[in-house]
C-alpha positions in Angstrom: -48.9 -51.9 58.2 -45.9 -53.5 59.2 -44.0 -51.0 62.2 -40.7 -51.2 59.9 -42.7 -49.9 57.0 -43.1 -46.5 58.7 -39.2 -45.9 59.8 -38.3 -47.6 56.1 -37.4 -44.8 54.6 -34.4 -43.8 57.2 -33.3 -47.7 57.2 -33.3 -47.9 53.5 -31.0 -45.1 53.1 -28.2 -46.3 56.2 -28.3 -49.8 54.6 -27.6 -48.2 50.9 -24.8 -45.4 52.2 -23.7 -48.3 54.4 -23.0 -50.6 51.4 -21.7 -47.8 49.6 -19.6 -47.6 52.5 -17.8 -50.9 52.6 -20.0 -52.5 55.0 -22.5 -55.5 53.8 -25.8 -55.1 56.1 -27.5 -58.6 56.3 -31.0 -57.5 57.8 -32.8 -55.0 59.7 -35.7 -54.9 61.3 -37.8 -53.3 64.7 -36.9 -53.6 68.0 -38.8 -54.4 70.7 -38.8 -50.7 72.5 -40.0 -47.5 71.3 -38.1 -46.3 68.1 -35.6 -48.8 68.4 -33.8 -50.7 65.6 -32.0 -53.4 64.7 -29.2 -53.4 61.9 -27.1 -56.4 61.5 -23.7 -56.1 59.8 -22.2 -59.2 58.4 -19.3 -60.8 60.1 -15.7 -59.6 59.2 -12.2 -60.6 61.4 -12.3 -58.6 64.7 -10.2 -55.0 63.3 -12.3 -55.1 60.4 -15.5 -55.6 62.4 -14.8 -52.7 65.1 -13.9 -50.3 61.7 -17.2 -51.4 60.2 -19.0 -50.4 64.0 -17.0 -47.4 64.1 -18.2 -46.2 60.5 -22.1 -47.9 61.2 -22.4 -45.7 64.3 -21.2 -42.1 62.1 -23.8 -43.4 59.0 -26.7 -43.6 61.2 -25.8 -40.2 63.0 -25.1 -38.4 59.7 -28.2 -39.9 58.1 -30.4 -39.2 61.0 -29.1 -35.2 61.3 -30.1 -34.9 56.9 -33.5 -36.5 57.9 -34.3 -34.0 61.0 -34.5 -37.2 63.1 -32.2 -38.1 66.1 -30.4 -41.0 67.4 -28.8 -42.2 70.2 -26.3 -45.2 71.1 -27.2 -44.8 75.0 -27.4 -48.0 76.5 -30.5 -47.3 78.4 -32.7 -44.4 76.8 -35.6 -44.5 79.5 -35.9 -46.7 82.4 -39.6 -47.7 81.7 -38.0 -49.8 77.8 -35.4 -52.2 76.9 -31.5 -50.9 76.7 -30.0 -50.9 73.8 -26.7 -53.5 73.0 -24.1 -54.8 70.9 -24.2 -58.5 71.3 -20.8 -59.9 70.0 -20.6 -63.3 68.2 -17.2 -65.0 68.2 -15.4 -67.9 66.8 -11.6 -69.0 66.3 -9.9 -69.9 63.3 -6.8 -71.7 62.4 -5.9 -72.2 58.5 -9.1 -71.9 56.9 -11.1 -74.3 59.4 -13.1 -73.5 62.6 -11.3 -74.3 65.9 -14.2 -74.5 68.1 -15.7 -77.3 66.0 -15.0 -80.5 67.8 -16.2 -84.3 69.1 -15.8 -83.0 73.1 -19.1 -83.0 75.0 -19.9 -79.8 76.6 -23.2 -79.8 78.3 -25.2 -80.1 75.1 -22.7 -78.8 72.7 -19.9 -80.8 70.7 -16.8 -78.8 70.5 -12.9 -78.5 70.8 -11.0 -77.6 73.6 -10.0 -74.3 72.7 -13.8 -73.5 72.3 -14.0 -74.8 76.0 -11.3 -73.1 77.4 -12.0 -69.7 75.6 -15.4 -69.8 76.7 -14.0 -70.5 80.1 -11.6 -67.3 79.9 -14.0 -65.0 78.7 -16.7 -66.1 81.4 -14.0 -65.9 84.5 -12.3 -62.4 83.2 -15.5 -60.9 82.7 -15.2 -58.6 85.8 -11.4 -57.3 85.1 -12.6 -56.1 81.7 -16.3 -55.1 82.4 -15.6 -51.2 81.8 -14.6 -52.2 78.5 -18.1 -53.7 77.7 -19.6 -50.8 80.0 -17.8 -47.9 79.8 -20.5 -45.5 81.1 -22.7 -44.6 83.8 -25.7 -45.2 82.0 -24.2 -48.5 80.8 -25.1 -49.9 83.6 -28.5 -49.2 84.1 -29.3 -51.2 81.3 -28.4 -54.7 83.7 -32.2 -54.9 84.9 -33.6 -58.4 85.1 -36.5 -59.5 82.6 -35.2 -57.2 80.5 -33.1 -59.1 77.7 -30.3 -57.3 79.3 -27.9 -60.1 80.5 -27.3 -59.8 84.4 -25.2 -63.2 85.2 -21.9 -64.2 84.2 -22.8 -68.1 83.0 -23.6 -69.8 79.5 -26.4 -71.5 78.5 -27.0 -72.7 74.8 -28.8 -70.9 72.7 -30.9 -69.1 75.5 -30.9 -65.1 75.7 -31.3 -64.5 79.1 -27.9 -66.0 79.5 -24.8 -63.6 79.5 -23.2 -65.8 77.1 -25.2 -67.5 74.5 -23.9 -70.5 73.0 -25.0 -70.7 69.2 -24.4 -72.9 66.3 -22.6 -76.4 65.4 -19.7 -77.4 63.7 -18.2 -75.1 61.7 -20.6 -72.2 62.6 -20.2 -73.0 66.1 -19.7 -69.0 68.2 -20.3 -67.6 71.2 -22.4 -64.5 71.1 -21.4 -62.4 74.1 -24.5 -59.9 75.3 -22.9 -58.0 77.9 -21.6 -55.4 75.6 -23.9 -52.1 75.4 -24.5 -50.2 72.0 -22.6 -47.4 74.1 -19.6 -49.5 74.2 -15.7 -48.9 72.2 -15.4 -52.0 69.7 -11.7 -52.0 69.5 -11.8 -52.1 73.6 -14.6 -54.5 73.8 -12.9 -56.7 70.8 -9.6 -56.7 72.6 -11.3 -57.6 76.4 -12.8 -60.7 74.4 -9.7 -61.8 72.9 -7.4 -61.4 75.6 -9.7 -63.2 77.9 -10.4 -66.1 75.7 -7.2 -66.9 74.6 -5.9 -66.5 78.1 -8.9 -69.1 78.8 -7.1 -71.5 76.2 -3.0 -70.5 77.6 -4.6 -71.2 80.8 -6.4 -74.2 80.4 -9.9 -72.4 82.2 -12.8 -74.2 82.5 -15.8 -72.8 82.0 -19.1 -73.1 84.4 -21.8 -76.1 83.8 -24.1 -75.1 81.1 -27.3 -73.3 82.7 -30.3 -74.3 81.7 -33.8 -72.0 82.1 -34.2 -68.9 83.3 -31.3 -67.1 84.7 -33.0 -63.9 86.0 -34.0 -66.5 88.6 -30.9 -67.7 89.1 -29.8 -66.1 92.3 -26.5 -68.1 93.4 -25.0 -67.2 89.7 -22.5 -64.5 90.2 -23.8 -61.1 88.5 -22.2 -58.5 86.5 -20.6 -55.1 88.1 -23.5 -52.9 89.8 -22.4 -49.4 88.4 -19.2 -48.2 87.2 -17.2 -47.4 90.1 -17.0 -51.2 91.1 -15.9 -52.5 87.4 -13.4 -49.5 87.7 -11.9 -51.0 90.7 -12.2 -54.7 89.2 -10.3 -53.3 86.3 -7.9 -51.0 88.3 -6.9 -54.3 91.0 -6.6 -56.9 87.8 -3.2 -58.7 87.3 -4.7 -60.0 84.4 -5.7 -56.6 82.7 -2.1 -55.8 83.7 -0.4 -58.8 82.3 -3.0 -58.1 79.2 -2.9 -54.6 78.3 0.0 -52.8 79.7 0.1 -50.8 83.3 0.1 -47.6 81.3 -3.0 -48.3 79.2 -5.3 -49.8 82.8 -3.3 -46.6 84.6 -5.0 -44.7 81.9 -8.7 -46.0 81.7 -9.0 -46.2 85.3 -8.3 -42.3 85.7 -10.7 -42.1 82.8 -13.6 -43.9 84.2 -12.9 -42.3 87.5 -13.1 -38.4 86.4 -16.3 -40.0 84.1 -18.2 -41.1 87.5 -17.0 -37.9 89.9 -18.7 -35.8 86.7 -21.8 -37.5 87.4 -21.7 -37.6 90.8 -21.6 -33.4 90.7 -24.7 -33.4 88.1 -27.7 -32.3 89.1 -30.7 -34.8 87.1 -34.0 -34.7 86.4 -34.5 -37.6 88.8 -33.5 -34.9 92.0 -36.0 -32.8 90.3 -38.7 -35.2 90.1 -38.4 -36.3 93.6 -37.4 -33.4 95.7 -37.9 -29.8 94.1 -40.9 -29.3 95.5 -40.5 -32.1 98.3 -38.0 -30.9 100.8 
């Protein structure tokens, strides 16, 4: 018996209420930890996409709570499995035609210079954004190595250990960003992407040397923030978030993510309990 089979009759239902819903589901199938799933949800422009994730995450909930089962969009459940994501394929384009396709030689891809330079701008604005792709303190827990959680900011082609995965040719040429949490705002992770691509293209930035292999073992390839306090202050000390979003709107997420970490940082969790109650 196939391990789908058992949890079929819960995915049958989301895909049905999802279609009923507006939003096209292409496949779903197991994950790879304990009672974790995979539903992909065909492509759409980027407002349309983060309504469709906004509307994916409320289906699963509601069908989950007329089932008696539960769900959860944590980015790291337990620290023993696999966190959970929302990998993020993008492409440009301009009148009805791809603009990343292209003759240009890029490591092993051929591709345009906007694809080159919007690569480039994602890769470099990665930290002044990060809380936008990790907004919690759990998000970050999910940055393990060996864990098919990215944990370097470089590209590789079509490699998922890499933090950006390079994917397609021609026309159907993307860049899948796995950074991104299943915890994570689409409208804020969305507008991060944009912002920092297309200020890759006004900007001219060129992106790293494709990586090739392993990069968990890549140990002079810059990582991603450590915990939320740091991508906090990476987002707080940006000119670019600035220049991008408005002082009042990085004003306002910084406090955010600040009272988000001083809660935690007064909680009591079952880790103390584990290792001190009956220790000290």
């Amino acid at each position: 018996v196939l391990q789908g089979t058992r949890t079929e009759p819960f995915t049958a239902a989301v895909r049905r209420h999802l279609r009923e819903s507006g939003v096209p589901v292409e496949s779903s199938k197991g994950e790879w930890g304990l009672g974790q799933h995979e539903i992909n949800v065909r492509y759409a422009e980027a407002m349309q996409m983060a309504d469709r994730h906004v509307i994916f995450k409320q289906c699963l909930k509601e069908t989950a709570d007329r089932m008696g089962l539960s769900i959860t969009f944590m980015a790291k459940y337990t620290e023993d499995r696999a966190g959970s994501s929302c990998h993020m394929h993008v492409s440009l384009w301009r009148d009805g035609e791809g603009a990343f396709a292209g003759e240009r030689a890029l490591g092993p891809v051929k591709c345009s210079d906007t694809f080159r330079w919007f690569l480039g701008g994602w890769i470099a604005h990665v930290p002044d954004v990060m809380v936008f792709y990790a907004p919690t303190v759990n998000s970050y827990k999910r940055y393990v190595d060996a864990s098919w959680a990215p944990t370097r900011l470089a590209w590789s082609y079509d490699n998922r250990t890499a933090g950006f995965r390079v994917v397609g040719h021609g026309p159907s040429l993307r860049i899948e960003c796995r950074i991104p949490g299943a915890d994570c705002n689409p409208y804020l992770a969305y507008a991060a992407a944009l912002a920092s691509g297309l200020d890759g293209v006004r900007n001219r930035i060129e992106p790293p040397a494709c990586f090739t292999g392993d990069m968990y073992a890549a140990c002079d390839l810059p990582r991603v923030a450590a915990g939320l306090t740091e991508a906090t202050q990476c987002l707080d000390a940006s000119e670019f978030a600035r220049r991008a979003f408005g002082d009042d709107v990085v004003n306002h997420y910084a406090h955010f993510f600040r009272a988000e970490q001083s809660a935690f940082a007064t909680a009591v969790t079952d880790w103390e309990h584990r290792r001190y109650f009956e220790r000290i």
